[in-house]
C-alpha positions as protocol buffer text, in pm:
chain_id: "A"
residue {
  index: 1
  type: UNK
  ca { x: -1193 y: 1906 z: -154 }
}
residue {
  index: 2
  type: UNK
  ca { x: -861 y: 1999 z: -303 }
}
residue {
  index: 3
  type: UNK
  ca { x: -717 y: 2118 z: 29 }
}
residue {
  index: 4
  type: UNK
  ca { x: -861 y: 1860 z: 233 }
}
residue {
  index: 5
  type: UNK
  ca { x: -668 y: 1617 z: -56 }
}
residue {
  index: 6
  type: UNK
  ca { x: -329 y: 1840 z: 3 }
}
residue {
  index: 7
  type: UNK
  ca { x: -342 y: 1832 z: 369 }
}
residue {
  index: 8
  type: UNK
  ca { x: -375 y: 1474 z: 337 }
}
residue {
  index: 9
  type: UNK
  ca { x: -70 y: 1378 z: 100 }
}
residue {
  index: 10
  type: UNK
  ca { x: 79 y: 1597 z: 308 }
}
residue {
  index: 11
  type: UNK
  ca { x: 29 y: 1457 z: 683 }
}
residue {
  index: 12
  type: UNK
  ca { x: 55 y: 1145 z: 629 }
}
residue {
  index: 13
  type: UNK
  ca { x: 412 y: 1214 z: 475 }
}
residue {
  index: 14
  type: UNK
  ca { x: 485 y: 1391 z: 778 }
}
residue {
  index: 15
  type: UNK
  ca { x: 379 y: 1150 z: 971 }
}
residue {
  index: 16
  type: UNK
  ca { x: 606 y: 870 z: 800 }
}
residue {
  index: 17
  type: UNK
  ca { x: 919 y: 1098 z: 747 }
}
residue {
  index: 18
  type: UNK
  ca { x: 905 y: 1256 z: 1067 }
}
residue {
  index: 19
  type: UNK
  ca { x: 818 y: 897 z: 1272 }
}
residue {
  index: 20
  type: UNK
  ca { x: 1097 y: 722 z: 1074 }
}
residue {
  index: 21
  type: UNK
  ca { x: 1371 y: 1034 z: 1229 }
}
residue {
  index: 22
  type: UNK
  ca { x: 1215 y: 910 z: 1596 }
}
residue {
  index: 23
  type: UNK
  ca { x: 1269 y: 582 z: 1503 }
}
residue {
  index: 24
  type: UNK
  ca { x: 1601 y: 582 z: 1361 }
}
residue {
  index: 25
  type: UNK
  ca { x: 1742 y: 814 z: 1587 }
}
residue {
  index: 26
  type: UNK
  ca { x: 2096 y: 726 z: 1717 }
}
residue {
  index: 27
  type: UNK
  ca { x: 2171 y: 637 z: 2114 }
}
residue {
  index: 28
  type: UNK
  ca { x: 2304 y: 998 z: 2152 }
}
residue {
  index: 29
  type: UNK
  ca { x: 1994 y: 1184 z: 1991 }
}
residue {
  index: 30
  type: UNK
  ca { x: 1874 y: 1453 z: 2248 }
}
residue {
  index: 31
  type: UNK
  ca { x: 1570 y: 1359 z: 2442 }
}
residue {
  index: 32
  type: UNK
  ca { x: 1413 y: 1704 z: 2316 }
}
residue {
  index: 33
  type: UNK
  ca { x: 1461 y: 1661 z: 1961 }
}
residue {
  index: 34
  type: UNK
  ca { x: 1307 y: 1269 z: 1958 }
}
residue {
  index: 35
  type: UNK
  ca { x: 1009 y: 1412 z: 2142 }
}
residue {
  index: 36
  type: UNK
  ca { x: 953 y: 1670 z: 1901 }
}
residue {
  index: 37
  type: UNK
  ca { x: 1000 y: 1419 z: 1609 }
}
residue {
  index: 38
  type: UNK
  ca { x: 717 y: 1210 z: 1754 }
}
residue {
  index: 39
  type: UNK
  ca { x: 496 y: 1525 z: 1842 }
}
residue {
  index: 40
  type: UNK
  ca { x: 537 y: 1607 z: 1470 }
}
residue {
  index: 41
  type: UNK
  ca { x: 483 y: 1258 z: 1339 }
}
residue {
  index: 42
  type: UNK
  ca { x: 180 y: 1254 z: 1552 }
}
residue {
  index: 43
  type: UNK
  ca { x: 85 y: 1595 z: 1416 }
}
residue {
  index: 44
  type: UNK
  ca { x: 22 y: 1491 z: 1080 }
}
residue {
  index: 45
  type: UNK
  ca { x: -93 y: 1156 z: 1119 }
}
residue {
  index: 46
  type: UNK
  ca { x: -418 y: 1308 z: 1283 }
}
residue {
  index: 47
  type: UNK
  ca { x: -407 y: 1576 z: 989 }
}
residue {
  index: 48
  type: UNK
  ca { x: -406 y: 1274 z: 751 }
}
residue {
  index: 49
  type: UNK
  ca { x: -675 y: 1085 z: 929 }
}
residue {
  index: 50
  type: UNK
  ca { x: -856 y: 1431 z: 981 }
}
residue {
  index: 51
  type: UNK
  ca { x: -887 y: 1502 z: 593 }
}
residue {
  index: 52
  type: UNK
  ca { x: -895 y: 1142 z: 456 }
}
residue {
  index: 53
  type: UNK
  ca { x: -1213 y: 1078 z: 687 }
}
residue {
  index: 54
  type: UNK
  ca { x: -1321 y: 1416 z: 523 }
}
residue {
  index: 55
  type: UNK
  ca { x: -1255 y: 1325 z: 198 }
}
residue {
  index: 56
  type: UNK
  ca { x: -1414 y: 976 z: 232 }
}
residue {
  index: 57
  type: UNK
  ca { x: -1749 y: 1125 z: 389 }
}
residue {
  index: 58
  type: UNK
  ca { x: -1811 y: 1349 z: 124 }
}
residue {
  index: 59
  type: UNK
  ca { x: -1774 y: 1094 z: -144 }
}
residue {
  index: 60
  type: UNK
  ca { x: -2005 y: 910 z: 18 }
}
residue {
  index: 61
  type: UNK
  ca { x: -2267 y: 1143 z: -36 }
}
């Protein structure tokens, strides 16, 4: 329960810091870099949905 709680904090601040950087990025950002921002911001957001729909079926035991 613990981890699942960590990996949760955790992706979903992935997902916002790392979706903000594709966001933000300036005109002259490389096209490789701004994909791999939103690969990684899509990364943890399903880590953070992963473990928060973990976390919220096992309370509901």
């Amino acid at each position: 329960m613990k981890t699942c709680s960590i990996l949760c904090v955790t992706g979903w601040s992935a997902a916002l810091a790392f979706g903000w950087l594709a966001l933000a990025a300036p005109q002259g950002e490389p096209a490789g870099q701004l994909a791999l921002h939103m690969a990684l911001a899509g990364t943890g957001a399903a880590a953070g949905m992963w473990s928060w729909l973990r976390i919220s079926r096992r309370l509901d035991r």
